[in-house]
N, C-alpha and C positions, 0 to 999 in steps of 0.2 A: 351847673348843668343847664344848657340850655333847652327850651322848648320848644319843638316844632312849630315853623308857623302855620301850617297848614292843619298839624292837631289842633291847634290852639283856634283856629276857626273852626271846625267841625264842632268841637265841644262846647260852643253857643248857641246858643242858637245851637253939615261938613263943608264944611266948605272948607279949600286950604288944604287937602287932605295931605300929606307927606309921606312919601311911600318909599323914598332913599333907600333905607334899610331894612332888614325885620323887625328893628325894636317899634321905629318910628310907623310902619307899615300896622303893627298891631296895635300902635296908640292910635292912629287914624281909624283903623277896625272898630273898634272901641268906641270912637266917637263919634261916626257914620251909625251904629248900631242902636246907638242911644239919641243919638237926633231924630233918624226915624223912628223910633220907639215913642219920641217924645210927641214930632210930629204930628204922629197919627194916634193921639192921645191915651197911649196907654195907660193905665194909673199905676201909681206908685214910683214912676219915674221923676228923681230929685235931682238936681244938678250936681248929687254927686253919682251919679250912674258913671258915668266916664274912665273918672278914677277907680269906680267901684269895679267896673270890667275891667282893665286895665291889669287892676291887681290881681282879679279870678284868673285871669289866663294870664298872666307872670309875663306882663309883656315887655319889661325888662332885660326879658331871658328868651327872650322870642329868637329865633334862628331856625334852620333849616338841618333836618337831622339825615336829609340824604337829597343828592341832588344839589342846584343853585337855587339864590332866591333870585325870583322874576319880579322887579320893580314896576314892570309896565304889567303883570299881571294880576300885583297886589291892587297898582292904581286902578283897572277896569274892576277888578273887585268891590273897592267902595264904591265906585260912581253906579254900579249895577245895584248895590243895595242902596246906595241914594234914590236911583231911581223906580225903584217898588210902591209898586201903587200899596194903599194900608193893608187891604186884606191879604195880600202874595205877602206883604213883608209878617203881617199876624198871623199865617198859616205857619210857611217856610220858616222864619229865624225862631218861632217857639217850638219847631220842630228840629231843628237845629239843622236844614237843610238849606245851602247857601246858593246864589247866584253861580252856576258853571263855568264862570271868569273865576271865580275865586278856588277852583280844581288844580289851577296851573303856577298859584304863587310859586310853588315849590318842585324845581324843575330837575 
């Protein structure tokens, strides 16, 4: 069964980021999320957060459950949560409310 990828960002809340597909799109998610997490010092972030998000949102199985997936809307997706100053990204992604680029992955 695959999993939305546009669920699979709502329910959370880099460089190199890879946004090809939806699997690869959600492993860059993942690891954009956890850079600036780590970034902007949150505790308890270990270098296995990546894989550890990865896994929570099944990103594996990441795809699009209506609509296409938008490669150039995943990619302004990370580069927008790249670019969150700490407190927008410590508000927003612990509320799990994402950057407005990242509305259109899934088209």
């Amino acid at each position: 069964m695959r999993t939305p990828f546009l669920v699979v960002c709502l329910l959370v809340l880099a460089c190199g980021s890879d946004t090809s597909n939806p699997v690869a799109a959600c492993n860059s998610f993942a690891s954009a999320v956890c850079s600036k997490a780590s970034s902007c010092g949150v505790s308890g972030i270990t270098s296995a957060c990546t894989g550890n998000l990865e896994s929570s949102l099944n990103c594996a199985n990441a795809g699009c459950s209506s609509g296409s997936f938008n490669s150039g809307a995943a990619s302004q997706c990370i580069s927008a949560i790249n670019g969150l100053n700490c407190s927008d990204a410590s508000t927003d992604l612990s509320n799990g409310t994402l950057p407005s680029a990242c509305n259109s992955v899934c088209q």
